[in-house]
C-alpha positions as CSV (number, residue, x, y, z in Angstrom):
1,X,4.8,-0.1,17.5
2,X,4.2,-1.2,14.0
3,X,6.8,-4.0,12.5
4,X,8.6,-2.7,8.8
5,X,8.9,-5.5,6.5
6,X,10.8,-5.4,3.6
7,X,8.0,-7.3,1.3
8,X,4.6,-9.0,2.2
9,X,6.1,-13.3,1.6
10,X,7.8,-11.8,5.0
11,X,4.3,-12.2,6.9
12,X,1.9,-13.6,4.1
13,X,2.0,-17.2,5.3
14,X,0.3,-16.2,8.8
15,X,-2.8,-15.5,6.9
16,X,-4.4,-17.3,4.8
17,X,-6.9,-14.0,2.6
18,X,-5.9,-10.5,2.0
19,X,-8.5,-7.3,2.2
20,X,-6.3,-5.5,-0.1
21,X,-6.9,-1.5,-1.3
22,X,-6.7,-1.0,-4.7
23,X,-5.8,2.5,-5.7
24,X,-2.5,3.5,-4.3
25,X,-1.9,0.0,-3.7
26,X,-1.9,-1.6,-6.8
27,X,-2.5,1.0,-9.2
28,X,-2.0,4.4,-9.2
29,X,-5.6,5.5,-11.6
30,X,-3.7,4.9,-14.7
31,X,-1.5,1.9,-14.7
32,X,-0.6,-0.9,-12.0
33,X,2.3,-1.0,-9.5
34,X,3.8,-4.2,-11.4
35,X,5.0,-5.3,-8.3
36,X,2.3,-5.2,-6.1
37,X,0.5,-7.1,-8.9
38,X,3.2,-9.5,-8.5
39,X,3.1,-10.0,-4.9
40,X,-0.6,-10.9,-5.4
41,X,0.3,-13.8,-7.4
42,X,2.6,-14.9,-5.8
43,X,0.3,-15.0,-3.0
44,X,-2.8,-16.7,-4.5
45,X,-0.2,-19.3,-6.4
46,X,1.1,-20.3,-2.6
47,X,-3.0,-21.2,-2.0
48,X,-3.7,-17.6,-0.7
49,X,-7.3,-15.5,-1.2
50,X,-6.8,-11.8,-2.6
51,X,-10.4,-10.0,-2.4
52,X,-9.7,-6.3,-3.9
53,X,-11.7,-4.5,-1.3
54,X,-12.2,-1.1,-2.8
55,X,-14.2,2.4,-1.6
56,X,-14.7,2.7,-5.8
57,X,-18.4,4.7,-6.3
58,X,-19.7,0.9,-8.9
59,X,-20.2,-2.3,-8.6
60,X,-17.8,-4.9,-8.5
61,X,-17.9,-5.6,-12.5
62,X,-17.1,-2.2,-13.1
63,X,-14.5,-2.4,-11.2
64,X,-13.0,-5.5,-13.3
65,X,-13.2,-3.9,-15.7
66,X,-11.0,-0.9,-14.9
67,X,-8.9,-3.4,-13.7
68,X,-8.3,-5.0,-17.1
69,X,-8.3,-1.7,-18.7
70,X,-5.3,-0.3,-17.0
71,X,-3.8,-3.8,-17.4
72,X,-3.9,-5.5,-13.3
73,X,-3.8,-8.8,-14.1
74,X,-7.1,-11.2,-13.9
75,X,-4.8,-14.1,-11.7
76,X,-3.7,-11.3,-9.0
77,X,-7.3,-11.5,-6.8
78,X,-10.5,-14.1,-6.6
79,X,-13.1,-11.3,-6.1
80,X,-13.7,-7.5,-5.3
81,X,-15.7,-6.0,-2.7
82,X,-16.8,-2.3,-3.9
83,X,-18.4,0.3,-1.8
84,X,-20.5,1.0,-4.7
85,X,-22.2,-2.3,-3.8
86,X,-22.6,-1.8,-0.6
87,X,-24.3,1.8,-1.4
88,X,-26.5,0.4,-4.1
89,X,-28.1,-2.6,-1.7
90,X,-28.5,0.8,0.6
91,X,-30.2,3.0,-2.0
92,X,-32.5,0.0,-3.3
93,X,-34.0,-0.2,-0.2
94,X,-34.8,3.0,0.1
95,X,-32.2,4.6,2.7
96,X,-32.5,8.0,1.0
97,X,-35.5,8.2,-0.4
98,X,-37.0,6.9,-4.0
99,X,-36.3,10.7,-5.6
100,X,-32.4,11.2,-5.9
101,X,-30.6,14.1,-5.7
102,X,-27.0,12.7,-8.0
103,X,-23.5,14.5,-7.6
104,X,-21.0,12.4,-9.4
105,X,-19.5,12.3,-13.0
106,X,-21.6,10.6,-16.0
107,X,-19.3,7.0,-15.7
108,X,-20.6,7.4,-12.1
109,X,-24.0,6.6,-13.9
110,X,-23.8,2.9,-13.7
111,X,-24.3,3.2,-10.0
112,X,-28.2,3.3,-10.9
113,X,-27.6,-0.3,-12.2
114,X,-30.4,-2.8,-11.4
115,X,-29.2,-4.8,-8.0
116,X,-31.1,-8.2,-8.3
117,X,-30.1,-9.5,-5.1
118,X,-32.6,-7.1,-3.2
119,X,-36.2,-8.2,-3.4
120,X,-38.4,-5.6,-4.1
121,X,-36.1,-3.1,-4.6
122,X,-37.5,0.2,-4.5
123,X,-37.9,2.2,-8.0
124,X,-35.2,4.7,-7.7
125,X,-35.8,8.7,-9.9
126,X,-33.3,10.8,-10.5
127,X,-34.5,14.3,-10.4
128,X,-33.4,17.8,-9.3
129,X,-32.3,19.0,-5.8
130,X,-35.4,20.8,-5.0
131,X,-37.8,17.9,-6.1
132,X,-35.4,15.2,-4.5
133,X,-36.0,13.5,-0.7
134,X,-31.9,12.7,-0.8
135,X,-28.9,12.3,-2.1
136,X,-26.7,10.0,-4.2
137,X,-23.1,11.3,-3.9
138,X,-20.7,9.1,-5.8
139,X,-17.9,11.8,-6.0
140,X,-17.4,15.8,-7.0
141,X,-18.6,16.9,-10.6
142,X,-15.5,18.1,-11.0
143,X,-12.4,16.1,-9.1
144,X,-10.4,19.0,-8.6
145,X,-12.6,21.6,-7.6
146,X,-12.8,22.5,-4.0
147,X,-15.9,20.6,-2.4
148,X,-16.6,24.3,-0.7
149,X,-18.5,24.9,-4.1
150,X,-21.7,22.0,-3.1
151,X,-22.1,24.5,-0.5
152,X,-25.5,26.2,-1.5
153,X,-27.3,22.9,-2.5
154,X,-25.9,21.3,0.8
155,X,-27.5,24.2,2.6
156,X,-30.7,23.8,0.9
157,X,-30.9,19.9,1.4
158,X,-29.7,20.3,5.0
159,X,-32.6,22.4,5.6
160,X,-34.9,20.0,4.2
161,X,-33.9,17.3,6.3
162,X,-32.3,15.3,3.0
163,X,-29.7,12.2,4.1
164,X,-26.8,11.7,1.9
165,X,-25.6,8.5,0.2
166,X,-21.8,8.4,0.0
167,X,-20.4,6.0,-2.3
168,X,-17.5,6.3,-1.7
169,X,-16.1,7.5,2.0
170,X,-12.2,8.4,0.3
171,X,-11.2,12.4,0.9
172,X,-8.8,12.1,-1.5
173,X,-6.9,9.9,-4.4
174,X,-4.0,10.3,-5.9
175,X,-4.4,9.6,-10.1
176,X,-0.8,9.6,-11.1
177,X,0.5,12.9,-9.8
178,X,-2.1,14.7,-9.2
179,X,-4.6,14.7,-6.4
180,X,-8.3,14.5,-6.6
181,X,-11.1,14.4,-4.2
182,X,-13.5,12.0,-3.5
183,X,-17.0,11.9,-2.3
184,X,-16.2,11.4,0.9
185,X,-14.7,14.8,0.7
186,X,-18.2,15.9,-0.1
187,X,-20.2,14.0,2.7
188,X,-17.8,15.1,5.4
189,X,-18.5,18.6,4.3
190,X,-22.1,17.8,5.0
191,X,-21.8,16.4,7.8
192,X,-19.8,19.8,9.2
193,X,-22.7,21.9,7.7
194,X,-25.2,19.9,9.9
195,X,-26.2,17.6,7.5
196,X,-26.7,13.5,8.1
197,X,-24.5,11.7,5.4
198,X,-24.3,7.6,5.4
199,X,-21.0,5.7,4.9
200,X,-20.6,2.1,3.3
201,X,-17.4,1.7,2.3
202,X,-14.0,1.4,4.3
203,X,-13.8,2.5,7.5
204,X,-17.0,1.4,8.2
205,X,-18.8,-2.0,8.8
206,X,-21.0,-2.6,5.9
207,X,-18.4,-3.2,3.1
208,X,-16.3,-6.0,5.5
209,X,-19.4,-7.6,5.7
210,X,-19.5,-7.5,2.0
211,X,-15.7,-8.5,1.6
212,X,-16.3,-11.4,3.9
213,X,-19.7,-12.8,2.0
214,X,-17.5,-12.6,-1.0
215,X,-14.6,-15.2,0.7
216,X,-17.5,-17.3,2.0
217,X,-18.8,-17.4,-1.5
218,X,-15.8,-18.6,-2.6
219,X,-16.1,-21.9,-0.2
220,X,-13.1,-20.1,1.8
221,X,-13.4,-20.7,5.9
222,X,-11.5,-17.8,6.5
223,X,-11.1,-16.7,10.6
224,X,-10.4,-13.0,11.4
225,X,-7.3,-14.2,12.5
226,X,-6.0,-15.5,9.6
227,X,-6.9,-12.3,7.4
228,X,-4.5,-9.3,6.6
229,X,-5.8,-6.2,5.3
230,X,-3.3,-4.0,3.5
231,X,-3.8,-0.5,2.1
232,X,-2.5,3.6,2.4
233,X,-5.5,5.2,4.0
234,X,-5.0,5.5,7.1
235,X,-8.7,7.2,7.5
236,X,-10.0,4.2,5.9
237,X,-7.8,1.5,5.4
238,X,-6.0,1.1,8.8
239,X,-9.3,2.9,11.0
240,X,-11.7,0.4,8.9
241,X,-9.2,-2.8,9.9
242,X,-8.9,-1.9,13.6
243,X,-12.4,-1.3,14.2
244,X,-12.9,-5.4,12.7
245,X,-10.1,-6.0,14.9
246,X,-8.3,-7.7,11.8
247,X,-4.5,-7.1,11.2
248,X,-3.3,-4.6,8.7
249,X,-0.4,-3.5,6.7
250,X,0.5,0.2,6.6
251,X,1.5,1.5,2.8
252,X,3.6,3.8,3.7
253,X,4.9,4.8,-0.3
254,X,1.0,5.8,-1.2
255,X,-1.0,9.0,0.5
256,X,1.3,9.4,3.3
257,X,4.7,8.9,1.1
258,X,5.8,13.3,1.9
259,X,5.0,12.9,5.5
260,X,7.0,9.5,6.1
261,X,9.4,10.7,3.6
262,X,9.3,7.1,2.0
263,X,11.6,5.8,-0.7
264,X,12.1,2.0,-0.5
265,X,11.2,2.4,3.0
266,X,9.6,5.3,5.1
267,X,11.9,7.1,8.0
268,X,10.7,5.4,11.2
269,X,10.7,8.3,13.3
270,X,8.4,10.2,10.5
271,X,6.1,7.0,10.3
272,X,6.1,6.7,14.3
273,X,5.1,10.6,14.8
274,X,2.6,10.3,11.9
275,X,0.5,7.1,13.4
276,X,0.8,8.7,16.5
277,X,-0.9,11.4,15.2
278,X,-3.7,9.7,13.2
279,X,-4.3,7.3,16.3
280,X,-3.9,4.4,14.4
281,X,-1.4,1.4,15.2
282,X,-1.3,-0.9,12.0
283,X,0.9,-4.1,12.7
284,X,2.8,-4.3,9.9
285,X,4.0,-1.1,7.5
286,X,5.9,-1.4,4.1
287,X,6.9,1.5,1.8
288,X,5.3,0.2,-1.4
289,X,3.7,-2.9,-1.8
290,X,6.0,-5.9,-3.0
């Protein structure tokens, strides 16, 4: 049964790098959770390794940059690990084709970014569905339409035999108090319809490879053991952690906050019935992140 903690400096110095989820961990979209910020510096200042490891649709500058936009502060993580990067190595060597098919929103756009780590990377067209060989899905056009409304060009590319590119495997976010969906929203959507849709971000392999180039990168000798992923998806986050066989912390305070009714922390019986039913045993859970 998972462990409640009161704040992470209750576990932290069993491990010696966090995997930590950004949105709905340290910020909510618009501004940061001041004391999950916190808790990262804390951390790092006590010799610890924060990589941001996010299921965000752009690469990792992007990324820092949003970061210092909605004010997360530069000394709270070494690196970030995107899913957009792990899509992009993906799309420039050709897993879907050269002619794309794009759903996404135009700041999606930089997801077309040259990649100069892939040698000869393939030259990459945007063009329309019925000229494209697949498809680059980096979210919904619009965030709070129903993703029922891709239907008729997912039934047109599925009958073509198109593969789509998820950037980014997240159903849903929450941006402030609303809630949005994500690609992944999209991609499941085609996989129901028959279609063949490839993840790269969190749960799936590709971006902890990423995340764990980045530590190594940093001269950081880091064992499985000795690393602690933390973040609210339980989909992604806590599924993506077990299948590493790394530890995770559970938010509990983030996407599952109504069904664990969680304040400062969640109801245990709530959070025991709701892992039970996502299949997912994280070792550690905390309301919000502090």
């Amino acid at each position: 049964m998972t462990q409640i903690i009161d704040a992470l400096s209750d576990i932290s110095d069993q491990y010696d790098a966090l995997f930590v989820d950004l949105w709905g961990c340290i910020h909510n979209g618009l501004k940061p959770f001041e004391s999950a910020v916190s808790a990262m510096q804390a951390y790092r200042a006590k010799g610890g390794t924060v990589i941001y490891v996010t299921n965000a649709p752009r690469h990792r500058a992007s990324v820092a940059r949003q970061l210092e936009k909605i004010g997360v502060a530069k000394d709270s993580y070494d690196d970030i690990a995107t899913s957009g990067d792990s899509a992009r190595a993906a799309m420039y060597r050709g897993a879907v084709g050269s002619k794309v098919y794009f759903i996404g929103q135009p700041h999606d756009q930089n997801f077309f970014d040259p990649l100069k780590i892939i040698e000869d990377p393939v030259e990459i067209a945007q063009v329309p569905l019925d000229q494209a060989e697949g498809i680059i899905c980096c979210g919904p056009e619009d965030p709070m339409a129903d993703p029922e409304v891709n239907r008729p060009e997912f039934l047109y590319a599925k009958q073509k035999g198109m593969k789509l590119l998820c950037a980014n495997p997240d159903i849903v976010v929450d941006r402030g108090d609303h809630r949005e969906w994500c690609a992944g929203a999209l991609a499941k959507l085609y996989i129901e319809m028959g279609g063949e849709s490839l993840y790269f971000g969190k749960p799936h392999p590709p971006i902890y490879d990423l995340a764990r180039r980045r530590l190594a990168a940093l001269g950081k000798d880091v064992t499985d053991a000795n690393i602690l992923c933390i973040g609210d998806g339980v989909l992604t986050d806590i599924q993506g952690a077990q299948g590493e066989d790394l530890d995770a912390l559970f938010i509990s305070g983030g996407l599952a906050a109504e069904e664990t009714k969680t304040e400062r922390h969640p109801d245990p019986d709530l959070l025991h019935a709701y892992l039970q039913k996502e299949m997912v045993s994280p070792r550690y859970t905390i309301g919000k992140l502090r």
